[in-house]
N, C-alpha and C positions, 0 to 999 in steps of 0.2 A: 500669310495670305489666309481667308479666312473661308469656312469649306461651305456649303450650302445651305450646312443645320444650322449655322448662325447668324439666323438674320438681324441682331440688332448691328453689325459691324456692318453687313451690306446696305442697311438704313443708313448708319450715317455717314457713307460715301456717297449718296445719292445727293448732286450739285444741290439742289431745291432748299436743302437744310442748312447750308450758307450761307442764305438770305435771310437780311431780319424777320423775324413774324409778319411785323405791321405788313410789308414790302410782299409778305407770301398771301397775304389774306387782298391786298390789292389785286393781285395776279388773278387769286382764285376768282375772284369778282364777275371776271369777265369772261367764265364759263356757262356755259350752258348745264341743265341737270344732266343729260347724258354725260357730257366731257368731267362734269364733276364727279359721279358715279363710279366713272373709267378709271379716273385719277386715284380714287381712293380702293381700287382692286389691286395696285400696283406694287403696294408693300402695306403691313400691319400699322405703321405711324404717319402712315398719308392717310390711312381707314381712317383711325381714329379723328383727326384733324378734319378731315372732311367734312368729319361728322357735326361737326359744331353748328349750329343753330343761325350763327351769324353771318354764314354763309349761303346759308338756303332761304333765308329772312327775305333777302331780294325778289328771290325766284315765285318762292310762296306768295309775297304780295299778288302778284300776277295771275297765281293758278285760278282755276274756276270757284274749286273750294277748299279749300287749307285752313282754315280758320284764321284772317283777318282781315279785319274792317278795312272798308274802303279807305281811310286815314292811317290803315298800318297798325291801327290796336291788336296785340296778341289775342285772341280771345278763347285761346285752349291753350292756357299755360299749362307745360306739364309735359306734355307729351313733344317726341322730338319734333321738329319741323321738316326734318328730311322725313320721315315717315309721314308723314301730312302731306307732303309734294308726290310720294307715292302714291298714296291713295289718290290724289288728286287726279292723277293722267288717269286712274278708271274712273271718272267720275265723267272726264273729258270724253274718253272712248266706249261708254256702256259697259261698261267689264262690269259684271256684280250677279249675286247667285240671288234668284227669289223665295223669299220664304215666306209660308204660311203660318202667321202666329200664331189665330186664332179663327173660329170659326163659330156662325150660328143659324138655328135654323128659320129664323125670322126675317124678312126681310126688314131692314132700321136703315136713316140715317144718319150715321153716330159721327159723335165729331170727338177729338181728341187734342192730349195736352203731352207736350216731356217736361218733366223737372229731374232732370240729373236720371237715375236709374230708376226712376219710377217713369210708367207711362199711364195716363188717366183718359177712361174711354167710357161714354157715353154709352150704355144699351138700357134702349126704349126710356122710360121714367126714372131708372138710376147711374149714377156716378162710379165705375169700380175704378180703381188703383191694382197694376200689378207689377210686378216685381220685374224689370228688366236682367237678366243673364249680362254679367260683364259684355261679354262677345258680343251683345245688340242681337244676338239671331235666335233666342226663345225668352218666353216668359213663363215665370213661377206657373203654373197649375191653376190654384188658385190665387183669388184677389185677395190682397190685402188688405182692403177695406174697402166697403161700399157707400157712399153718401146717397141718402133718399130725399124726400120730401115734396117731389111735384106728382101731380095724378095723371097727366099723360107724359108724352116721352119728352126727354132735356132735347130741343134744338141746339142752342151754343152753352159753352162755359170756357171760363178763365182761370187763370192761377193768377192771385195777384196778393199781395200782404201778407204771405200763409193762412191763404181763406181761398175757396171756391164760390163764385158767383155764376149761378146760370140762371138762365132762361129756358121756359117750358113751354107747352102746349096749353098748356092751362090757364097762361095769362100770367105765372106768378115767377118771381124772383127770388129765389133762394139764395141763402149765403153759409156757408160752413167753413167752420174752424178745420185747415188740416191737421192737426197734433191737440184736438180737443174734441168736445160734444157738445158745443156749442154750436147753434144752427138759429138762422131768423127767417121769416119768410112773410112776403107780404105781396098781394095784387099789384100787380108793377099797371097790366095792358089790359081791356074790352078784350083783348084776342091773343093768339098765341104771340110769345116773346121771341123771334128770330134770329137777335143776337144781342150779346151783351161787350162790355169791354169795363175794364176798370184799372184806374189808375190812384194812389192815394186813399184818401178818403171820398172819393167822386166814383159811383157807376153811370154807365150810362146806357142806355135799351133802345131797341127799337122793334117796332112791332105789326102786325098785319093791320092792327087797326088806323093807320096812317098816322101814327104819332110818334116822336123822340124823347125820350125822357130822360131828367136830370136828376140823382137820387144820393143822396147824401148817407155814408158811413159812421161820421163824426160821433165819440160818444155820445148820449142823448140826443140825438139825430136820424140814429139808423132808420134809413127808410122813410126817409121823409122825402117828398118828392119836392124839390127845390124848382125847375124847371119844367115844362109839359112843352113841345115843340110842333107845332102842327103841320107835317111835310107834303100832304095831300098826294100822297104815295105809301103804295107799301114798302116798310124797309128793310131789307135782307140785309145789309152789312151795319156797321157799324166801328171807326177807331178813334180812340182817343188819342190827340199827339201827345210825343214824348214831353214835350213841355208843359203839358195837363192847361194848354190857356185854350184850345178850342177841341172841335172833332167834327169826324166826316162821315158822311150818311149813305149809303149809297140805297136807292131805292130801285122801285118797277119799272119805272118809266113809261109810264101808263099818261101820262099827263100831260103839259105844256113845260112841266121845268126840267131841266138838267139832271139827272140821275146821282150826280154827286155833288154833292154842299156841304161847305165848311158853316160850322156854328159856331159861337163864342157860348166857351164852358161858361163863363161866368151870369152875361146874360141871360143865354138863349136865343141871343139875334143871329142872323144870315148875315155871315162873313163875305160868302163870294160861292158861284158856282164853278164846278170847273166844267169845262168843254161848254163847244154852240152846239154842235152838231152830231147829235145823236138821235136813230132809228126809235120809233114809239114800239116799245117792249124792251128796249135793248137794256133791262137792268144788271143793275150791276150787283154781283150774288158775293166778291168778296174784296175788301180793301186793307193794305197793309202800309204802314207807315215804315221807311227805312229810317229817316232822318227826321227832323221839325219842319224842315221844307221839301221832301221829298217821298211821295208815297205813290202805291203801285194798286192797280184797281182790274177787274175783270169781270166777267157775266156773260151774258144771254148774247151779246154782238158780235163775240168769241175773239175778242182782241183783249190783250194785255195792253196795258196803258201804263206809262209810267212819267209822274205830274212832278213838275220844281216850281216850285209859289216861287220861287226868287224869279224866273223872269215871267210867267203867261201862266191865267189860270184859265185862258182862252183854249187854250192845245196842249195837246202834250207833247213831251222833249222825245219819246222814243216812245212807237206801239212794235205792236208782234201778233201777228195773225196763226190762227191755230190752224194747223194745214188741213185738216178733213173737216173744215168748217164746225164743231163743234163746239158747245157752250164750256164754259170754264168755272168750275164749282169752287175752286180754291186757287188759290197761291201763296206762296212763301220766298221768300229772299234771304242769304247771308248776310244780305249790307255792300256787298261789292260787287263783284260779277256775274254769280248765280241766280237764277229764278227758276223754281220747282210750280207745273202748274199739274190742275187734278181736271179731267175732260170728264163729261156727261154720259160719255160710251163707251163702254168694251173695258174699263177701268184703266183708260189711257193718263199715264205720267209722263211729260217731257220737262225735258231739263233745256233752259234758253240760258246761251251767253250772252249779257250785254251787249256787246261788243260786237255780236254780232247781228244780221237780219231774220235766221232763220232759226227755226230749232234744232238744237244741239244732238238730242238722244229722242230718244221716246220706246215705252216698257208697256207692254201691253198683261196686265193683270188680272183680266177677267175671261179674257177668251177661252171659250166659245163664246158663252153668254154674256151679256151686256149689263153693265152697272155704271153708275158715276162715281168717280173720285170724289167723296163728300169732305175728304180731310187729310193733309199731308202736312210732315213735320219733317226735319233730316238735322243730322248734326254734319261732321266732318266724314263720317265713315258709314252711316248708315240713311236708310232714307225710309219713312213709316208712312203707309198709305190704307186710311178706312174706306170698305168698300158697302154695297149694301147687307153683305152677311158673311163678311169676311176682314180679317186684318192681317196686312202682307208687310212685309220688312225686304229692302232689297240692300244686301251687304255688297260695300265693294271696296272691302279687304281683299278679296279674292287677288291668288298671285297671279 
């Protein structure tokens, strides 16, 4: 008989182990994350087993954010999935510590990029790069590098090719090599450049002075303006679809047309407007493309909209109203369930489920004083928010 300190003998008395695998991983299937949790507290080789990946894969699908596509693509290989499902339920419930990464005494509004453990932030007329902390919750001291070249401050910029493309106040378009010192720059706009986007060898601008521009990369090409778009709007957004065959504009809405319009990359012509029925101001300040038919759009009317060309570019499939009527300066998406939005006051973040009609969470960041969310980014664990003179990180690792 075998005495307490030995628990491999008490494991394989336990019925469960005389079931084939295949027959055990079916079973497991139809647990829920608590009952799976429980199950694998219960001995050391149910722990381990639990643990697998292939079992939490289901669950994960589901969660708000775990890291995968709406199709079920991994897209944080590497890391376990049952820790992804954990972090997840705080993402669901608000659970997460805030922190201040950085500060400044200028009021700016800077916009920001992640690539891996770098983060790239806009202040006033330059580019810095700084070093992300494994843990997501500080940054290096100083910056790694700074890219310059416009004379007043960068509006938007992109990571795209291993090159930086932004737009300035200046009217001009810059481009920089990240792992060189190579840089090009050339008068993209009449007026400052409000956002850029770029895919390939194609950028694309839009600008205060009511135009769309099409600007070629190609060697002996750079900067050559291929297309000029006349929108008879000012335009604040800008995306390129993932298929590089059009892009969507999102303007003032100052005028008689529709605030968002698809173009054809290649011509330049009006694909289709989306919506009939939109308020005159109601522009739209940011647009994100999830899928080739599927993108998510925001602004000044303070609704989230979220468009599928496959059936109506008449309405949208799902909106979401921002509860203290507020304008919406940003958003972001995982591709599935999640949408992170950035409010005009108080540095208000809410996090919307699909799936649902209301908002999820909401992180008040600026309080006392008032700012807008100019910029937000999140992976699976962290979630980064630039404010007027501030950049905050809200982790929710937290146990």
């Amino acid at each position: 008989m075998g005495r307490p300190g030995s628990p491999p003998q008490a494991e394989s008395r336990c019925p469960l182990w005389a079931l084939p695998e295949e027959l055990l991983l079916l079973i497991c299937s139809y647990l829920d994350a608590r009952a799976l949790g429980r199950l694998g507290q219960t001995c050391r080789r149910l722990c381990r087993f639990t643990c697998r990946d292939a079992l939490w894969r289901r669950l994960a699908r589901s969660c708000l954010n775990a890291g995968f596509s709406a199709h079920g693509a991994d897209l944080v290989a590497g890391v376990p999935v049952k820790e992804r499902v954990k972090v997840s339920q705080n993402w669901r419930r608000g659970r997460c510590r805030k922190i201040p990464l950085l500060r400044w005494k200028r009021n700016l509004m800077p916009w920001m990029q992640l690539d891996d453990d770098y983060l790239y932030l806009s202040q006033a007329e330059d580019i810095q790069v700084y070093w992300l902390h494994p843990n997501g919750t500080s940054l290096q001291h100083c910056s790694q590098a700074v890219f310059s070249g416009h004379q007043e401050d960068v509006c938007r910029f992109v990571l795209a090719n291993g090159h930086i493309v932004s737009g300035g106040g200046d009217g001009n378009i810059v481009l920089h090599k990240l792992n060189g010192s190579f840089s090009f720059k050339f008068l993209g706009h009449e007026q400052e450049v409000n956002c850029v986007d770029c895919q390939g060898a194609i950028v694309v601008s839009g600008s205060r002075d009511r135009t769309a521009k099409v600007w070629s990369l190609s060697p002996g090409r750079t900067g050559q303006c291929l297309h000029t778009i006349q929108t008879e709007d000012r335009v604040w957004s800008i995306a390129i679809s993932p298929l590089s065959s059009s892009f969507v504009t999102g303007t003032a809405c100052c005028g008689h047309t529709s605030p968002l319009r698809i173009w054809d990359l290649g011509s330049g012509q009006l694909v289709s407007c989306l919506g009939t029925d939109f308020h005159r101001g109601a522009g739209v300040l940011d647009v994100f493309y999830e899928t080739p038919s599927t993108l998510l759009s925001c602004g000044y009317d303070t609704y989230i909209r979220y468009w599928d060309l496959r059936t109506s570019t008449r309405e949208c499939v799902k909106q979401w109203e921002e509860p203290h009527d507020s304008a919406l300066y940003c958003i972001r998406s995982n591709g599935n369930h999640m949408i992170a939005s950035g409010s005009s006051y108080y540095g208000v973040v809410r996090l919307w489920d699909k799936r649902q009609t209301r908002c999820l969470q909401s992180f008040y960041l600026s309080s006392p004083t008032s700012s807008p969310v100019y910029c937000l980014r999140f992976s699976t664990t962290h979630l980064y928010a630039t404010l007027a003179s501030a950049l905050y990180a809200l982790d929710f690792t937290t146990s």
